[in-house]
N, C-alpha and C positions, 0 to 999 in steps of 0.2 A: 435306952440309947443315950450317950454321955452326950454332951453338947459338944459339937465343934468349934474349935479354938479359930478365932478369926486368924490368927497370926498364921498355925500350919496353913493355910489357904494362900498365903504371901511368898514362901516360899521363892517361886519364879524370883519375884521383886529383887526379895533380900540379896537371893545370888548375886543375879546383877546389877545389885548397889554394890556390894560386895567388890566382885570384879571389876568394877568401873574406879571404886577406891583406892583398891590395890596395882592400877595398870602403873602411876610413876614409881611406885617401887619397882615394880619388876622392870620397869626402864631405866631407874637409876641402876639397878642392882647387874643387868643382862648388858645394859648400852655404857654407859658412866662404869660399871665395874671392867670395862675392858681398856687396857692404858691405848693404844691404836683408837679405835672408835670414840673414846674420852676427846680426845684432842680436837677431830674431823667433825665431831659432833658440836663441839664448843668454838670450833673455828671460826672466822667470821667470814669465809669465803667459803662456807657450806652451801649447798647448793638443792633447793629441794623441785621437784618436777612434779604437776599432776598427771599422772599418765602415761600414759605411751609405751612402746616396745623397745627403746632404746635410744642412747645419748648420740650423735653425729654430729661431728664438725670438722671442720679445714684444716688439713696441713699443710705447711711450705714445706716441699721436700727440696724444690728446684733454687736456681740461681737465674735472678732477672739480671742478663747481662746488654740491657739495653742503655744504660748512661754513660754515653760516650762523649767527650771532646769532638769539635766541628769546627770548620773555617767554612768562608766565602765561598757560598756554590757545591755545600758539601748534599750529598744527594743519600737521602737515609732511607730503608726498607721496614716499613716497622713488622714486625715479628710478635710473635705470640709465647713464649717458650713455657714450657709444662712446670708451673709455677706450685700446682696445690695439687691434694688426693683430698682425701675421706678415711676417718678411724670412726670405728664404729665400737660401743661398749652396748651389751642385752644388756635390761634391765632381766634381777633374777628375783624369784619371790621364795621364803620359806614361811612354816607355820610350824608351831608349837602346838601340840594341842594339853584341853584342860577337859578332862572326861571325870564325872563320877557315877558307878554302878548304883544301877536303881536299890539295889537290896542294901549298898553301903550307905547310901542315903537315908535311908528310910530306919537303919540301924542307929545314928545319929542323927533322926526326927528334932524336931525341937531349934527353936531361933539360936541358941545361943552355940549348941553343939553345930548347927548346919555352918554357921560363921567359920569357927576351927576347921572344919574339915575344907570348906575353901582356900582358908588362908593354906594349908596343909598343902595342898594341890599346888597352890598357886608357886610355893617354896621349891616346891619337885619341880615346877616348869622353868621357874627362872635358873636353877641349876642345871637344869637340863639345855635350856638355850643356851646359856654363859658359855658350859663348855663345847656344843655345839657353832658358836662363832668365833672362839678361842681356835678352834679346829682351822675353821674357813681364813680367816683372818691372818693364819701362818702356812697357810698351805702355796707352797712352790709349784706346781701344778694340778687342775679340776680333777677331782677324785669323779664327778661327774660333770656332765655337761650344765645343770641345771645350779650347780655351783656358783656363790657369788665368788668376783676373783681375792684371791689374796694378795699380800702385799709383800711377799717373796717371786710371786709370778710378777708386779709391776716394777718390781729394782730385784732382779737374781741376781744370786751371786757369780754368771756370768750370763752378760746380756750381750754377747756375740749371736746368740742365735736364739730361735723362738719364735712364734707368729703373737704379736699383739695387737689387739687393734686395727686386725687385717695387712699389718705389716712388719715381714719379715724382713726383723733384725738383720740377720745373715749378710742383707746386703744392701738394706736401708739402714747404715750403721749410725746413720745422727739420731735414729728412734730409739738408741739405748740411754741407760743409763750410765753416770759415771762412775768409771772402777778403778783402784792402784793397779796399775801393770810397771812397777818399778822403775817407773821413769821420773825425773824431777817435774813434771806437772802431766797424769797422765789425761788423756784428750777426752772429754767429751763431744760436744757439737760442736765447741769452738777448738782449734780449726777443723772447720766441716772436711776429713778427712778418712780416711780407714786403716790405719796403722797402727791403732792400739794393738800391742799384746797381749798374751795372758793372762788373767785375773793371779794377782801373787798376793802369798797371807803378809800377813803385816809381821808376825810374830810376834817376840814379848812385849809387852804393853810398855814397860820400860828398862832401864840399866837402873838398880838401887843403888848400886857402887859410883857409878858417873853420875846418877842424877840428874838420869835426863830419860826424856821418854819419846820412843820413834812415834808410838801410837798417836800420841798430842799432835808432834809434828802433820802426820799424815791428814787426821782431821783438821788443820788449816788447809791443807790444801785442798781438803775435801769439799772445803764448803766456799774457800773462796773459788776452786773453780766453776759450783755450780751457781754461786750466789751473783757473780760477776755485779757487786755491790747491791741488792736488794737487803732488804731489810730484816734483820736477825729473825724478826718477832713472825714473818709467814714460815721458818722452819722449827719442825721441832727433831731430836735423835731420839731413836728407839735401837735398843739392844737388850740383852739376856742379863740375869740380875749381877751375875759373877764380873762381865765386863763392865758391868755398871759401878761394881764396886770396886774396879781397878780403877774406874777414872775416879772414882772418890780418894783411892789412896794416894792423889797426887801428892795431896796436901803433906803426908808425910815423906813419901819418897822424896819429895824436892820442898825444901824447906820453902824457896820465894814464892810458890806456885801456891794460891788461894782458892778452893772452890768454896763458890757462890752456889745460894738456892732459892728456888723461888716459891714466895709466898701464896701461889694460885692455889686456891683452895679446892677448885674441880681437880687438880692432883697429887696434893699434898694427903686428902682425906680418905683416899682410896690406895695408897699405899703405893705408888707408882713412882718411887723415887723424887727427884724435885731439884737434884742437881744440873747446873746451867753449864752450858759452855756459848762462850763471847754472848749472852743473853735469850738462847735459845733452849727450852727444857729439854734434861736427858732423862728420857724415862725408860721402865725396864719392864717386861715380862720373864714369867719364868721358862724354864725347859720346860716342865711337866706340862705347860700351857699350849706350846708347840715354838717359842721361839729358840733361832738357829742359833746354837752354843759358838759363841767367837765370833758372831758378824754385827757389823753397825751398821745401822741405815741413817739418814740424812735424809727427811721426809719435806717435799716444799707442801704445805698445806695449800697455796694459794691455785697451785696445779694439778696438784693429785689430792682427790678429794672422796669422798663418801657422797653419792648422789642419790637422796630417796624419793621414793615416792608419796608425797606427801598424806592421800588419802591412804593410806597403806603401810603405814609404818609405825610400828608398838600400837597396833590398833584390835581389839576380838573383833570377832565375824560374831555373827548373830546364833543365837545355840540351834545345835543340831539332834536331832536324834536317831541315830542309826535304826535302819528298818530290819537288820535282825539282833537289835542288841537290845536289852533295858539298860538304857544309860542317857545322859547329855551328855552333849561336848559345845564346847567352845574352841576356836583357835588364834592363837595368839599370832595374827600376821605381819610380813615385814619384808618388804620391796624396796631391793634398790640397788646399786652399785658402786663398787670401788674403782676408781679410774683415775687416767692421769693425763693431763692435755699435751704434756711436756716430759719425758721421761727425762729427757738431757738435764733438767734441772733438780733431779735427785741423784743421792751418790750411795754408796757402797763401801765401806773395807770390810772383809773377813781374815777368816784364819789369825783371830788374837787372841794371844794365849799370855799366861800368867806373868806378872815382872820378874825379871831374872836380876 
């Protein structure tokens, strides 16, 4: 009988040195590979929770119209009036799993082949997550319930109607987001009103011939309506790469017009574009990723945020073994939610299409 090799005995170990080694790759590669999550992740009004079944806090839907002017002998009723609700966000949980067959295992015995076929694994799972939150992450409506939300569901490209947060749009119209409805400043929450129109495209990004660009225009007033003077640096713009490369071509279409980029290296090194507008990054995903061909979002980080759970997030669970498989598994878990305290403070244009 040969001797046994102390190291095959280790095995268990190595895996999970292995996996434990490999977890910030797979979080830089799955979390930091996504331009949306990059940002929310890196933000510094990221928000993390131990626990629980879900984020709730206060709205002001109402109007205190209790300060009034008074003279001598003026005799007041005080009153209560319906000032706040409750929005509510589930926390949602997904798992990746990392299984190797007993018989694939034992096929590549041996420390240095067991290490490969981890890292192997490990490769399939983070391409598998990446484009499984690439999915989530642009989806316009829960393909299932159990679904975290996306961030076409929190700023749609029309937010007349909708249940978010337990309240419907429809007819809680300050709980949208801001949209163009082809007015010289179309309304968000300020004035608290309901007379927005129509969500309308923006059309060409610019006139090559006049040298001038509507699209420019509209994002000032995209952002000074929602920014109502906050500070560049809690917003960042996310769009589709095409659009993103019309606002690069300012610089040529319009000779005085400069873009600027920034030097942050969480987006410059991941390929997520790095062009500014008034000092705010414009980053891009692609179509084939799920983002919406022709629309911009205007993202406030400081109010719509990524909320995880902290024991729970790019974390394995402990290995498993299925009781009719030969195999391990591990899974790669991750809790948490995309929410927004303030819809009114992010905007919207869609429908832009190439400079004419």
């Amino acid at each position: 009988m040969a001797d046994v090799d102390i190291t095959d005995s280790l095995v268990d170990e190595r895996v999970a040195t292995c996996l434990d080694e490999l977890l910030p790759t797979v979080y830089n590669e799955v979390a930091l590979g996504n331009p949306l999550i990059n940002q929310l992740e890196m933000s510094s009004h990221k928000e993390e929770r131990n626990g629980g079944a879900r984020v709730r806090f206060p709205v002001r839907f109402g109007k205190n119209t209790s300060t009034k002017s008074f003279g001598k002998g003026t005799v007041r009723t005080p009153a209560q009036p319906a000032l706040l609700g409750f929005a509510y966000f589930n926390f949602k949980q997904m798992a990746g799993e990392w299984a190797v067959d007993w018989v694939e295992e034992r096929e590549q015995a041996g420390s240095g082949n067991v290490i490969d076929l981890v890292g192997q694994r490990v490769q399939a799972l983070i391409e598998d997550s990446r484009e499984y939150l690439n999915t989530l992450m642009w989806q316009s409506a829960l393909t299932s319930p159990d679904d975290m939300n996306g961030l076409p569901l929190i700023i749609p490209t029309d937010p007349r109607t909708g249940i978010m947060a337990g309240f419907d749009r429809a007819s809680r119209y300050w709980w949208r987001n801001w949209y163009w409805d082809n007015t010289s400043l179309s309304v968000g929450r300020h004035p608290i009103n309901s007379t927005a129109g129509v969500p309308v495209a923006i059309g060409a990004f610019g006139d090559i011939t006049n040298k001038y660009s509507n699209c420019l225009k509209r994002m000032q007033t995209c952002y000074n309506s929602i920014s109502m003077g906050e500070r560049a640096s809690d917003y960042m713009v996310i769009t589709d790469q095409a659009v993103y490369e019309m606002y690069c071509d300012l610089q040529q279409h319009m000779g005085t017009f400069t873009v600027t980029y920034t030097k942050d290296d969480t987006i410059t090194k991941y390929e997520f574009g790095g062009a500014q507008f008034r000092g705010m990054p414009i980053l891009y995903d692609t179509i084939q990723n799920g983002a919406e061909s022709g629309v911009m979002r205007f993202v406030n980080k400081r109010v719509t945020k990524l909320i995880t759970d902290s024991g729970a997030w790019f974390v394995w669970s402990s290995e498993r073994v299925p009781y009719n498989q030969f195999a391990r598994v591990r899974y790669l878990m991750l809790r948490g939610q995309l929410i927004t305290y303030a819809p009114w403070k992010n905007g919207i244009l869609q429908g832009i299409t190439a400079w004419a």
